[in-house]
C-alpha distance (Angstrom), angle and dihedral (degrees) to the residues before:
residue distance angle dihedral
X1 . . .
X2 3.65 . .
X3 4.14 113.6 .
X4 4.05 99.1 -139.0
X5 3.32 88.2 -169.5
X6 3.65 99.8 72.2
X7 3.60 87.8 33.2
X8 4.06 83.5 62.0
X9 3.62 88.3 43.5
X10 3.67 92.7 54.3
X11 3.55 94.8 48.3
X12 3.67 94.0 48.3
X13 4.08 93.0 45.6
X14 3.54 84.4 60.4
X15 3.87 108.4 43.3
X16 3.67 82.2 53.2
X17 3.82 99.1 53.4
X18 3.58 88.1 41.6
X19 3.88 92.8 55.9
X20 4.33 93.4 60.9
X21 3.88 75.4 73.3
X22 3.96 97.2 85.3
X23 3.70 104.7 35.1
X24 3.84 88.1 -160.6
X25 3.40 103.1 60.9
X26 3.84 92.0 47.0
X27 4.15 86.6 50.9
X28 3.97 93.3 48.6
X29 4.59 86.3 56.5
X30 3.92 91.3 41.3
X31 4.37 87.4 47.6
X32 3.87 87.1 43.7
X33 3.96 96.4 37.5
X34 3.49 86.0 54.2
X35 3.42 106.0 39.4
X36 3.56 92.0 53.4
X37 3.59 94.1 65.3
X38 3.61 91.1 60.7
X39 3.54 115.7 20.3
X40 3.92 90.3 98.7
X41 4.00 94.7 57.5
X42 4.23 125.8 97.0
X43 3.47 116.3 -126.9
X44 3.95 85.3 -92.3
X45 3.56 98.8 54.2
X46 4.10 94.9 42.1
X47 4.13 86.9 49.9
X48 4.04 88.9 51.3
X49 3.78 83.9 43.7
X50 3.79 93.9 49.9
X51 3.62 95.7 44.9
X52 3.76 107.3 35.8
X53 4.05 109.8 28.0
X54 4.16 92.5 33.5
X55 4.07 97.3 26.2
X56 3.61 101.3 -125.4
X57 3.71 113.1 176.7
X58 4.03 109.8 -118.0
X59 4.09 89.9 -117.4
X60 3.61 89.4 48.6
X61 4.24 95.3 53.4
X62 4.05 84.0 38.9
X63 3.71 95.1 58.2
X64 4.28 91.9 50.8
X65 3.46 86.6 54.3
X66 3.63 94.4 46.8
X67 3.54 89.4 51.9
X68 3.53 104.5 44.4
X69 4.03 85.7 58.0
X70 3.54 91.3 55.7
């Protein structure tokens, strides 16, 4: 009897080596994965976020801000 799970597994193992092969592609789901878990948040609640959940120093979160006005 065939085990489709590690059929499934196999499959997936190798769509995801095969996707390192275009850089860009991988980029544009990290920027989206990413952005997704944020994009609802103020600026108050993405500085807590930065700082508390991901540990962000305070000068660190300060100087994207600074940046991103510039």
């Amino acid at each position: 009897m065939i085990d489709i799970d590690k059929v499934k597994e196999t499959w997936v193992k190798g769509q995801a080596e095969s996707s390192f092969d275009d850089w860009k592609d991988v980029l544009a789901i990290l920027r989206e994965h990413f952005f997704s878990q944020v994009e609802d948040m103020n600026e108050k609640e993405f500085k807590e976020y930065l700082e508390y959940e991901l540990g962000y120093e305070e000068d660190i979160i300060n100087d994207m801000f600074e940046e991103a006005s510039q």
